[in-house]
C-alpha positions, 0 to 999 in steps of 0.5 A, a space after each residue: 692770836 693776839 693784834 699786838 701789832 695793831 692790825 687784824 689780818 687773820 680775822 674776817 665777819 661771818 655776814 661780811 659787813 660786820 667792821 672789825 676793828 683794833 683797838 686799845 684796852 686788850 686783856 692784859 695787853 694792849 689791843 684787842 679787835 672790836 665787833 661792831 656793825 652786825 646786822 644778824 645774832 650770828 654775827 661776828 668774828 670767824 677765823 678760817 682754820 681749816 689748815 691750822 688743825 688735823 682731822 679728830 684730833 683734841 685742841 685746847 681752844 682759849 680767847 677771852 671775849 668782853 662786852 659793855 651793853 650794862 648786863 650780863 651777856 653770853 658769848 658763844 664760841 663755835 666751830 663752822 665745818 662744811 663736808 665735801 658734799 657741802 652740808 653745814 655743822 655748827 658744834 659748839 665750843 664753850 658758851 660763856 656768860 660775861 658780864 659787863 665790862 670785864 674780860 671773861 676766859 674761854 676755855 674748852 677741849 674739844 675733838 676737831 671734826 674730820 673730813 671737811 672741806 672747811 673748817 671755821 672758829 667764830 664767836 657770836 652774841 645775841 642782840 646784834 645791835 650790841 657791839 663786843 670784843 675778842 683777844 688773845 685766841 689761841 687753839 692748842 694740840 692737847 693729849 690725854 694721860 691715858 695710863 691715868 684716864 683707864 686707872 680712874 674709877 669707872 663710871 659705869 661700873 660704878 653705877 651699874 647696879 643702878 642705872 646706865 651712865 651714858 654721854 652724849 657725842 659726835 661721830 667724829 668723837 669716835 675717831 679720836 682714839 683717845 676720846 674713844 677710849 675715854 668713853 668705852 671706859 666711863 660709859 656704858 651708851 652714847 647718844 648722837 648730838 647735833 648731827 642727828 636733828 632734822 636740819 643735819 640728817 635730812 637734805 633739804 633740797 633733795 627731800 623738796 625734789 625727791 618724786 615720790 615725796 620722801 625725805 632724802 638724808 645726808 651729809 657724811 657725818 649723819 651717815 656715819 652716826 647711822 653706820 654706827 648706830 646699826 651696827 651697835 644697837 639703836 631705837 628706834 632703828 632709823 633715829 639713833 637714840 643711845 649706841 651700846 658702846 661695848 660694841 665700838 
């Protein structure tokens, strides 16, 4: 997605009163959007592609994000899910430190979430009183060369006499077979990420009404992360920590 033609129609704000202009100076081209007016750190561009993906599948995710504030600053790209119970997930994409004045890439492989109901890429910068510019976002199908990823040397067996070599993850990682495979093969553990802190595994709203006081969990995806953890092994039980990944 490029502005090209000097209009954005595909580009909203995240707080809604961000303005959210084209202007001249794209990355090696010659329009880019401007993002000023925010109001909060987590302001910013937003991109519904909620329709554009398909559910645990890995994307190439590429744009190029400038700012001119007189130092560096770190852009942030991001994915927004919400599931069909209506629970919130923020994964992050790529981070990038751009300094002043000049376009700097993004540029990152990621697994799409599955089973949301909506699905969002935005960008964000800290300090929202600093404007910033994004072009030139594009998010790609990409395949892994299996026969090339199992004929590399393990990591885990590399290291076995040593320590366990393990990565971290999300559930819906493990649904990409490729992924899965990747992992199973470098790996010997994995640890849950994002989706096994307090504000994705607990229900806030349930825990505050539950009548015996105890806290209430949660969206489909931290459910899924204990599923999993059960059925493999986990400590302690109820907070999965590291998953066996022979048992995947």
């Amino acid at each position: 997605m490029d502005f090209e033609d000097g209009t954005n129609q595909y580009v909203t704000g995240r707080q809604g009163e961000e303005e959210l202009t084209v202007v001249e100076g794209g990355y090696n081209d010659n329009y880019c959007l401007k993002v000023s007016n925010r109001v909060k750190n987590w302001a910013g561009p937003t991109i519904d592609i909620t329709h554009n993906v398909t559910d645990f599948t890995t994307y190439k995710i590429e744009a190029y994000v400038k700012q001119t504030t007189g130092s560096n600053k770190t852009i942030n790209c991001m994915w927004e899910s919400m599931d069909y119970a209506g629970a919130m997930a923020y994964t992050t994409v790529q981070n990038v430190v751009a300094p002043n004045g000049t376009w700097t890439k993004v540029d990152a492989t990621v697994v799409a979430p599955g089973d949301v109901s909506k699905l969002s890429l935005y960008f964000e910068m800290a300090n929202y009183s600093n404007d910033f510019y994004v072009d030139n976002i594009s998010i790609t199908e990409k395949h892994l060369d299996m026969e090339a990823v199992l004929a590399a040397p393990s990591l885990k067996e590399a290291y076995a006499n040593r320590f366990p070599m393990g990565c971290a993850v999300y559930s819906y990682n493990l649904q990409n077979p490729e992924i899965l495979s990747f992992i199973k093969h470098h790996y010997s553990t994995v640890t849950f990420a994002d989706e096994l802190k307090p504000e994705n595994l607990l229900n806030e709203e349930a825990t505050k009404a539950s009548e015996d006081g105890m806290p209430s969990s949660v969206s489909s995806s931290a459910r899924s992360s204990n599923s999993f953890a059960k059925s493999a092994w986990v400590f302690p039980a109820i907070f999965p920590i590291a998953c066996d990944t022979s048992d995947m």
